[in-house]
N, C-alpha and C positions, 0 to 999 in steps of 0.2 A: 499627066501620067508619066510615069520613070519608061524610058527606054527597057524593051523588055530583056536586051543583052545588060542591063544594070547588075551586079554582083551586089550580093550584101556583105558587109566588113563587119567584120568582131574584131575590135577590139580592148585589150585589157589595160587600163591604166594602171593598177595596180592589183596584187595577188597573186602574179606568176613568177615564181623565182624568192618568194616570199611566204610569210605569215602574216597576214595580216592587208592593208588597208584596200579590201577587195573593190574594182569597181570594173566593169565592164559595159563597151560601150557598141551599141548593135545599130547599123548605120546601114539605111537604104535608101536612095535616092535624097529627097530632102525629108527625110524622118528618121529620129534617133530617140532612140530608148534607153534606160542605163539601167544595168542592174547593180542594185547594191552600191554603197559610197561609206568603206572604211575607213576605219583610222591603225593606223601600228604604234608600237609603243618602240621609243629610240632606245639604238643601243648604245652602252656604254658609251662610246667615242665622243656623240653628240652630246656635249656637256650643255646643261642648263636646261634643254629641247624638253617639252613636257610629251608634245606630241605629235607622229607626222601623219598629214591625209595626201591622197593623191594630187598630181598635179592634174589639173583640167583644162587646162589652156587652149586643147582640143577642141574641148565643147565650149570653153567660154565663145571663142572664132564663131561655131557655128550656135548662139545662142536659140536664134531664134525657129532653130529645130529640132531643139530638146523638147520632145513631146511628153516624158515622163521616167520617174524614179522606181524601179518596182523593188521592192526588199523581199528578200525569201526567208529572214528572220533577225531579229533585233539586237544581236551580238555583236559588240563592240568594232570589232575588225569586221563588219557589214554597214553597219548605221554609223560610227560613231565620227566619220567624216562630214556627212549632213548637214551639220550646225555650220560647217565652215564654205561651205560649197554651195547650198541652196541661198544662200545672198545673194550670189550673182545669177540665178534663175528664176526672178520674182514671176509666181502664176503658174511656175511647173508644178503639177499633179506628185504626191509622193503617193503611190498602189503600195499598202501592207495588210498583212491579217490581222485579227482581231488584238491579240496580245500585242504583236507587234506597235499598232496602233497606239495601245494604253501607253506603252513604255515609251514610244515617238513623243508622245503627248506632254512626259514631263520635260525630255530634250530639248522640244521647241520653247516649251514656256521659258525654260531658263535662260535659253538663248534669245526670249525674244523673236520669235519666228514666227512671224502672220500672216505672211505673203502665199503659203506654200500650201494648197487644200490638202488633209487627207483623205484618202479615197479608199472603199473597203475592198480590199481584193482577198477573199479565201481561197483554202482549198475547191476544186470543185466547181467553183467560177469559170467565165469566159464571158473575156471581152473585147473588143477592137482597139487598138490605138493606131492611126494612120493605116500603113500597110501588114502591120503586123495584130497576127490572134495570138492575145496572152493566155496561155493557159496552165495556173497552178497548178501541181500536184503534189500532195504531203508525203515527206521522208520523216525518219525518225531522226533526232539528233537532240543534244542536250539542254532544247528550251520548247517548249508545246509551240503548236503550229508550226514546227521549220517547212518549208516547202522548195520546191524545185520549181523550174520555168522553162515550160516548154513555150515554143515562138514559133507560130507559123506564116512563114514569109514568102512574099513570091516564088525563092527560089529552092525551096522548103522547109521543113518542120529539124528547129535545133532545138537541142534542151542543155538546160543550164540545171544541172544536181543542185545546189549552195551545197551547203555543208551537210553529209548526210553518211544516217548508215541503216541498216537491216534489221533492228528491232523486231524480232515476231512477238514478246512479250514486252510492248511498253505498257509505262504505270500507267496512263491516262487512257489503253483499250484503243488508240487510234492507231492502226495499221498503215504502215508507208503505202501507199496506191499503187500499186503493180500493173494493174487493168490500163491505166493510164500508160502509163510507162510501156506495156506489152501493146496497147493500142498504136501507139505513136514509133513505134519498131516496124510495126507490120502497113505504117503509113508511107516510112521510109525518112530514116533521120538522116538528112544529111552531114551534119555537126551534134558531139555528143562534147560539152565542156563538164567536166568532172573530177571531182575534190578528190585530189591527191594526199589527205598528211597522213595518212597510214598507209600507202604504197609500199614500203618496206615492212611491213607486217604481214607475216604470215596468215591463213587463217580467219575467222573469223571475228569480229569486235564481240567480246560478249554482250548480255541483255541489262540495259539499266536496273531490273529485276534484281541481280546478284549482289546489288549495292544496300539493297536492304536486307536481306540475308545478314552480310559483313555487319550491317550496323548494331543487327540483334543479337547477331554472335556478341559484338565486343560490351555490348550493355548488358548484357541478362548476367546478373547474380554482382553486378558493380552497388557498392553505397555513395559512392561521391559523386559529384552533379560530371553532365557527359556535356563536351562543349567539340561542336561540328564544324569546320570551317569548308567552304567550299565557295564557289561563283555565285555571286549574286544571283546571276540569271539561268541559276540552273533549278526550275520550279521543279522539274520530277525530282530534283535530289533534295530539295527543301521539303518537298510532298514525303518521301521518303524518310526522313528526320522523324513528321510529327507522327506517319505511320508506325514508323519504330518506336516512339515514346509511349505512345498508346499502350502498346501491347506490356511496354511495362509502368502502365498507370503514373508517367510521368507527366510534367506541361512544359510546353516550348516557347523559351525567350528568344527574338529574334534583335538583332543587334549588327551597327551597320547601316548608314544610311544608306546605302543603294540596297543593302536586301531587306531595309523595312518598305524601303516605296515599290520596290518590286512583289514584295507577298504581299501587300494591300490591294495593289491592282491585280497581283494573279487572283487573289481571295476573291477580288468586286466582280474580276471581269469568270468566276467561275474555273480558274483554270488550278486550282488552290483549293482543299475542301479541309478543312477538321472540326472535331466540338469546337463552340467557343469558348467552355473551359478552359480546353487544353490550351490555351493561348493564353504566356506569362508576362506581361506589362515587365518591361526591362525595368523600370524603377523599384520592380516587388522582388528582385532575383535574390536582392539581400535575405530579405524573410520566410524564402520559400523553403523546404528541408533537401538537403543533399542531392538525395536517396530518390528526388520527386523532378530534377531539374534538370532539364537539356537548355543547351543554349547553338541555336544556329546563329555565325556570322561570317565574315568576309574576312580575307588575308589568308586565303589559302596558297595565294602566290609571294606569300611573304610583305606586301608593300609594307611601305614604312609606316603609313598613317592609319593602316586599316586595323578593325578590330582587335584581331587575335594577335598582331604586332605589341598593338597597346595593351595589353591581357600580359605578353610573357612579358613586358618592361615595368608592369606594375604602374603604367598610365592611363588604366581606362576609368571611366568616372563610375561605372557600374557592375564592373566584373574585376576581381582580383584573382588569379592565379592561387589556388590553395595547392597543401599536398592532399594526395586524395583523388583530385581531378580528371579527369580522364580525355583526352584532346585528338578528335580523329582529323585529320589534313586530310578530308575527301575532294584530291585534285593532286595531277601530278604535274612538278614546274615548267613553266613554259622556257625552252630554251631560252637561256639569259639571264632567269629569275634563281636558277637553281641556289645562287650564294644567299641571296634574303631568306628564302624558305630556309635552309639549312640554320641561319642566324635564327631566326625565331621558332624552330624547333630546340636549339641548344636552348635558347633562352627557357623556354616550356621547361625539358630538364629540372633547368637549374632551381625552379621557381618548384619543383618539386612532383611538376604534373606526370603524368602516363599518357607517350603519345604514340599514338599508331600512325606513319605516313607513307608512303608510296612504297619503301623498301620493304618494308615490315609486315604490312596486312595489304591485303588489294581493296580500299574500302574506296574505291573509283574507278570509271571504265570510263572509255574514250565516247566522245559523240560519232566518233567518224568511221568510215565504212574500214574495215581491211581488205585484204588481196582478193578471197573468194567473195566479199558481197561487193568489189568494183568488178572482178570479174562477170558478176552475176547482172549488172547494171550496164556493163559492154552484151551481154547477152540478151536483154531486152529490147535496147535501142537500134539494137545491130547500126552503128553511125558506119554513114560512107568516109565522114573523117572524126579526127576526134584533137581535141587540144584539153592535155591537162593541165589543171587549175587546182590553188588553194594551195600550193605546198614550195620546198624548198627546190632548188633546179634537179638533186639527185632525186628527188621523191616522183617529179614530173619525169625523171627519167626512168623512171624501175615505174610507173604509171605506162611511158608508154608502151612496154615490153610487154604490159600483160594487156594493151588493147592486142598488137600484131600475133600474140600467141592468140589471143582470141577473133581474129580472123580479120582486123582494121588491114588493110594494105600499109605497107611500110612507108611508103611514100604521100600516105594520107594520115600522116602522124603528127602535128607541129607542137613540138616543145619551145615552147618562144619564152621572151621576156615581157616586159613592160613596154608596152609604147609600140609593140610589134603588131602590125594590122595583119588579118588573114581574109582573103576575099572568097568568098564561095558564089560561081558561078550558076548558069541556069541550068546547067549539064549536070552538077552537082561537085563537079572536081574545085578542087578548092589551090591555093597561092597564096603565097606572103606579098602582101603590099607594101606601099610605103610607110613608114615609121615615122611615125607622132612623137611627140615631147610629152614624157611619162616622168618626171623625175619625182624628187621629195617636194612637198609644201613644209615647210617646219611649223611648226605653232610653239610662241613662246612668251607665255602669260598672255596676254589680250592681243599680241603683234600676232598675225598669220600670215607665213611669206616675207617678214623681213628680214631673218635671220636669214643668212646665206653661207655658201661655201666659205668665204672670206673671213664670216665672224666665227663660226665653228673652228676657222685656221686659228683663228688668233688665240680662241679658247682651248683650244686643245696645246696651243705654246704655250699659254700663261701657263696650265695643269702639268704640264711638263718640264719647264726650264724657267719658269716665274719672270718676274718683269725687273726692272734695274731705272730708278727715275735718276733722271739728272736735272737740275736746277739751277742755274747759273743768272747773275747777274751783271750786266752789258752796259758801260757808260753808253747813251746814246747817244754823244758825239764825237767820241774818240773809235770808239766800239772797241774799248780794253777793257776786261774783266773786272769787277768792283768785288771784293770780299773773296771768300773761300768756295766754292761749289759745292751742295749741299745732294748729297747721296743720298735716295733712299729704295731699299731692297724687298720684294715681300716674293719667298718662294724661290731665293735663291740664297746658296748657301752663304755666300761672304758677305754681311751686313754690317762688321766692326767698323768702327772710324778708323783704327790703328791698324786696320788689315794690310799686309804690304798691296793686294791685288785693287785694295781703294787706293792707296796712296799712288799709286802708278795710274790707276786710270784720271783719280784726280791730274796727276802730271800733263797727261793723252788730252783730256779736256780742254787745259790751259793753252797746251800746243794747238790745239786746233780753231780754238778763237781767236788766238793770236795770230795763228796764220794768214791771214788774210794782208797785216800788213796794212797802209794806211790807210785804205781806201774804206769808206762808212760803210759797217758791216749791213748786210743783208741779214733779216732774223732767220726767213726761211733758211737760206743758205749753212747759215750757223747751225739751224739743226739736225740740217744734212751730215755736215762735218762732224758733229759730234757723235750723232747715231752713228755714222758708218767707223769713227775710229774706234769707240768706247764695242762696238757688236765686234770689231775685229779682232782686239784686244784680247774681250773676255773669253772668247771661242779660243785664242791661242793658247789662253792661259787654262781653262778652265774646260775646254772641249763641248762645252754647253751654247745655247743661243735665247737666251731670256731675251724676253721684248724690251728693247731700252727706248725711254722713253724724252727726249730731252725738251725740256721747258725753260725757252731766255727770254728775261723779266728785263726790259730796259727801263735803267735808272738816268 
């Protein structure tokens, strides 16, 4: 048994200071819990990087006390670290809800993942894991089943929101659990961890409800076919789609492979309802009439590869862009993505369509809570402390303003980063611990973790001041130059043979293999001499620093 002065540690590897690769890591005695293991999507700088998940080198250290994985819903930047992380915990338990589950199910198959049981954890549930009582409770947010996690531990009862907001009319009749939440207030929360990306929002999120409304506004009295692009794994808004179609006796093609595998399992697993009429076989869109045809798919955040990309560029195999069309972008860009979206709206334009997108009509609401429903969710839990989560550092900072106006002591506020532990004692007062190694994992085609700082340098110099080879050939027993030095440029400007700034470093080159004088050159050495006079050279001349790269061939 733990020492009963033992503290329990939260900490986040990754989500605070951020969007994306949530994972937090809940540590008492020799038992650890995690919740959630995201992924984020790299920004610009990180050239080539498809994608990064947290570092866990934490729990790799303590493996054999990862007692289990709990998800609070199946969203990319929640799950979508999983596939790269649960390799190195063969036998950990991954806890999700039902949909969650489905949609885990094809993750793992792809990735080959056998080792990992899944285990059904709903709302409403309660179960033991070591010293900790897990107990879900359902928020509303933009995928069925999202749930929250309350934990009751020795030194008391924390809840973990995930990503959530205040839905009194969701599409699927399932109510966020208040009772719960007002339960566990009146138990005494020591720790309230709570999703921040609407913190700067005033007011209320509206009701997913309002999204269909928009939709039948912009359909009713249209003749040419209506085509929807939104999140794969936003099933009320796909549910929403074939609602809307209904009403105007249309049928819905779905397109996209992450949102065909996603509507098959919301469909199987119930969470998904229409006629089976109204359901258009993407191969029939050609023969169907205008006037009768919706198409839900994917590329509402612009990607290059996704449907509605391939639509305005006149590359998809099954949908071509008419005039006539009518294209609602339900989803607003995720900061970073705003340039792609804007391209593949102009594209849409050009190709002749009518497109309604975030500036224009509201045909999308957020998942996430705003100011008065976090206020209202600080009013339940009443936490002795609180750390917020899920957003950027100002958002977790205008987060913590409205716990201390709502009554958190100021001192029991921690806006931390990545890798930042917080210990909550048996008294309930809580402290920042020691600090963990939270950094980026990179993934980059099948490599996870090999790319590093070093090669991201070098890529981001190639994409800026391009490389500069040099090639030279070396008597290997004189070690005097044989022939001319052979130049070649990609990504920086002076590439001519006749260029005076080649013929001068051609000159630089010769001087510097020459130098050596009689003694039998060293290759290394040689390519020392070359790279550092030919990078000095070119910076004098040209103010730039291309990677130069020098290769001597002994003859």
């Amino acid at each position: 048994m733990p020492d009963p002065s033992t503290p329990l540690r939260i900490i986040p590897l990754g989500g605070v200071g951020e969007i994306g690769k949530n994972c937090y890591v809940f540590e008492y005695g020799d038992d650890i819990v995690v919740i959630d293991c995201g992924l984020m999507f790299p920004d610009e700088e990180m050239f080539g990087i498809d994608l990064v998940v947290p570092d866990v080198t934490y729990l790799k250290e303590r493996r054999d006390r990862v007692r289990a994985f709990l998800i609070t819903h199946a969203h990319e930047d929640h799950v979508g670290g999983l596939p790269y992380v649960l390799p190195e915990f063969p036998g950990v338990p991954v806890y999700a809800s039902t949909l969650a589950r489905g949609l885990l199910g094809i993750k793992f198959r792809e990735h080959k993942l056998h080792n990992n049981p899944m285990i059904a954890l709903d709302p409403g549930d309660e179960i033991s894991i070591g010293p900790f009582d897990v107990i879900p409770f359902r928020v509303g947010h933009s995928i069925p089943d999202a749930m929250g996690i309350a934990l009751r531990t020795p030194v008391g009862v924390v809840v973990h929101t995930g990503d959530f907001k205040f839905d009194h009319t969701p599409i699927d009749g399932k109510l966020s659990d208040f009772a719960t939440l007002a339960r566990m207030g009146e138990e005494g929360v020591v720790c309230l961890l709570s999703d921040s990306t609407r913190a700067e929002n005033p007011g209320y999120t509206p009701s997913e409800r309002t999204v269909g409304e928009a939709f039948r506004e912009i359909m009713e009295g249209l003749e040419g076919r209506v085509i929807v692009a939104t999140f794969a794994s936003n099933i009320a808004r796909i549910q929403q789609v074939f609602d809307a179609a209904a009403t105007f006796d249309r049928q819905v093609a779905v397109v996209g492979r992450s949102m065909e595998q996603n509507t098959r399992i919301a469909a199987d697993l119930g969470y998904l309802t229409y006629a089976p009429s109204q359901f258009l076989p993407k191969d029939r869109i050609a023969d169907n009439p205008a006037a009768r045809t919706v198409i839900a798919t994917t590329g509402a955040q612009g990607e290059p590869m996704s449907g509605l990309a391939r639509m305005a560029n006149r590359d998809h195999r099954f949908v071509e862009i008419q005039p006539g069309d009518t294209v609602i972008v339900s989803a607003s860009p995720i900061p970073g993505n705003e340039e792609y979206v804007a391209r593949t709206i102009d594209n849409l334009f050009k190709a002749g369509a009518n497109v309604y997108y975030h500036t224009i009509k509201h045909a999308h609401v957020s998942g996430h809570a705003s100011q008065e429903e976090l206020k209202l969710m600080l009013g339940l839990t009443k936490p002795k402390n609180f750390i917020p989560m899920h957003g950027e550092f100002r958002m977790q900072v205008q987060h913590g303003r409205l716990a201390i106006e709502t009554g958190v002591a100021p001192e029991g506020v921690f806006i931390i980063e990545n890798g930042t532990s917080i210990e909550i004692l048996p008294d309930g007062s809580a402290r920042r611990g020691q600090p963990v190694a939270a950094g980026y994992v990179l993934v980059d085609g099948i490599s996870v973790g090999e790319v590093g700082d070093v090669v991201l340098r070098d890529r981001r110099a190639l994409a800026s001041d391009g490389m500069f080879m040099v090639v030279v050939q070396v008597d290997k027993q004189t070690g005097r130059m044989v022939g001319r030095p052979e130049i070649i440029t990609r990504g920086f400007v002076h590439g001519n043979e006749e260029d005076p700034i080649i013929e001068e470093a051609i000159r630089r080159i010769r001087e510097a293999v020459d130098s050596p004088g009689d003694r039998i050159s060293e290759v290394a050495l040689l390519k020392s001499q070359i790279k550092d006079g030919v990078s000095r050279f070119l910076y004098d001349q040209t103010k730039r620093r291309p990677m130069v790269f020098p290769v001597v061939v002994e003859v």
